[in-house]
N, C-alpha and C positions, 0 to 999 in steps of 0.2 A: 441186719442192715445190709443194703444192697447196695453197690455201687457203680452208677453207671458213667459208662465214659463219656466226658467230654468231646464231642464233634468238632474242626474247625469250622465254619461255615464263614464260606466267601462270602463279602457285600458286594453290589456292584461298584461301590466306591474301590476296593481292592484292588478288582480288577482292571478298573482304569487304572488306578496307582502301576500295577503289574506293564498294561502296557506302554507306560506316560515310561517306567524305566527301562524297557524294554527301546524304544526306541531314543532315549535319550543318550543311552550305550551305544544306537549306531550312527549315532549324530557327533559321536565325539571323535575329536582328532584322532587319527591313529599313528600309533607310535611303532616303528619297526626300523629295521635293520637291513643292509643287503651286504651281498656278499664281496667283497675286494679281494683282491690279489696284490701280493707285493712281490720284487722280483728285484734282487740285486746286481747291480752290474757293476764292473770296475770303477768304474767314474760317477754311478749317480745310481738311484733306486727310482723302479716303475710301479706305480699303483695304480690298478685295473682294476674297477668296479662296474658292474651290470646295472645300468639306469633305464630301462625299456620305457619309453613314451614319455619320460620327464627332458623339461625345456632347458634350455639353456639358463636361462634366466629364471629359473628354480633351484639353480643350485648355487651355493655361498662354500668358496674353500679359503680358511685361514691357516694361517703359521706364525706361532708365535711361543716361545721359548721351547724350544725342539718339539715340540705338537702341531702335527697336521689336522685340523678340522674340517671336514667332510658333511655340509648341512643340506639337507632338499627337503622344501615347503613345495609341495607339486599338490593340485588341487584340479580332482576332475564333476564334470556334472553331466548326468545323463539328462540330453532333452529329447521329450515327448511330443511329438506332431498334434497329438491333440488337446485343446483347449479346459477341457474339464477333465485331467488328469485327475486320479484320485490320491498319487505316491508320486513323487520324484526324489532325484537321489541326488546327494552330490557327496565327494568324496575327497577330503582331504589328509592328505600323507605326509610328517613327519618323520624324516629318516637324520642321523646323525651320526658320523662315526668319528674319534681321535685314534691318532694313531703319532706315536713317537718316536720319532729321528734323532740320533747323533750325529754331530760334523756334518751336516747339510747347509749348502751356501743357499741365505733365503733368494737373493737375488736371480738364482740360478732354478727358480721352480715355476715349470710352464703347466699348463694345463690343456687339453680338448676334448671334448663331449662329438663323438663319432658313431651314428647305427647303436643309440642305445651305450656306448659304453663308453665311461669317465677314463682319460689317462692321466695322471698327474707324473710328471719327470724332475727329481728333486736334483740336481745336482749336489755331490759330493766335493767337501771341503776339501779342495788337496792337502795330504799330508806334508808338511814341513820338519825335517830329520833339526830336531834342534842339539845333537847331538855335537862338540864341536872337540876337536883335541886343543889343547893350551900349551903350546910352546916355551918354556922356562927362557929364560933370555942371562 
């Protein structure tokens, strides 16, 4: 008895399936990270992150139980001059970062989006010595 190998053999339904996932992968949100700097000073901590060509108004910064959140929904779209385009792109970015703080006064935390780069300035809780000596009487 002989036996012979089994072939896979594509269908063209497959191959549609192959590229229906293929581009359904680059249709989907993309999830990614960028790079921040934190930088401590006497009185308050600076966080510097690289946001190249994302708007103002793409980016969402929370603080809330010593966590700094760091959100940008930035969404770009290549247009084509020409009217029977066969491809166009468009491209949406989710980036997200937490980052957590001790003894930071919330009220005390500014932000600005300058050439590309995020500054957040957290002010620092001042310390209060509750150290006290007690005088016997």
């Amino acid at each position: 008895m002989r036996l012979v190998p089994v072939r896979n053999q594509a269908s063209f339904d497959d191959m549609f399936n192959i590229m229906d996932e293929f581009f359904k992968e680059t249709r989907k949100e993309i999830k990614v990270g960028f790079k921040l700097d934190i930088i401590e000073n006497e009185g308050s901590y600076v966080v510097e992150g690289d946001l190249p060509g994302v708007k103002r108004e793409d980016i969402k910064i929370d603080f809330d139980n010593n966590l700094l959140k760091i959100s940008v929904d930035h969404q770009t779209e290549t247009d084509l001059e020409e009217k029977n385009y066969v491809h166009k792109e468009r491209k949406q970015v989710s980036m997200e970062r937490t980052l957590r703080f001790k003894k930071v006064n919330s009220d005390g935390i500014e932000a600005k989006l300058e050439n590309g780069v995020l500054t957040i300035t957290l002010a620092k809780l001042e310390e209060v010595d509750h150290k006290k000596r007690i005088e016997i009487q």
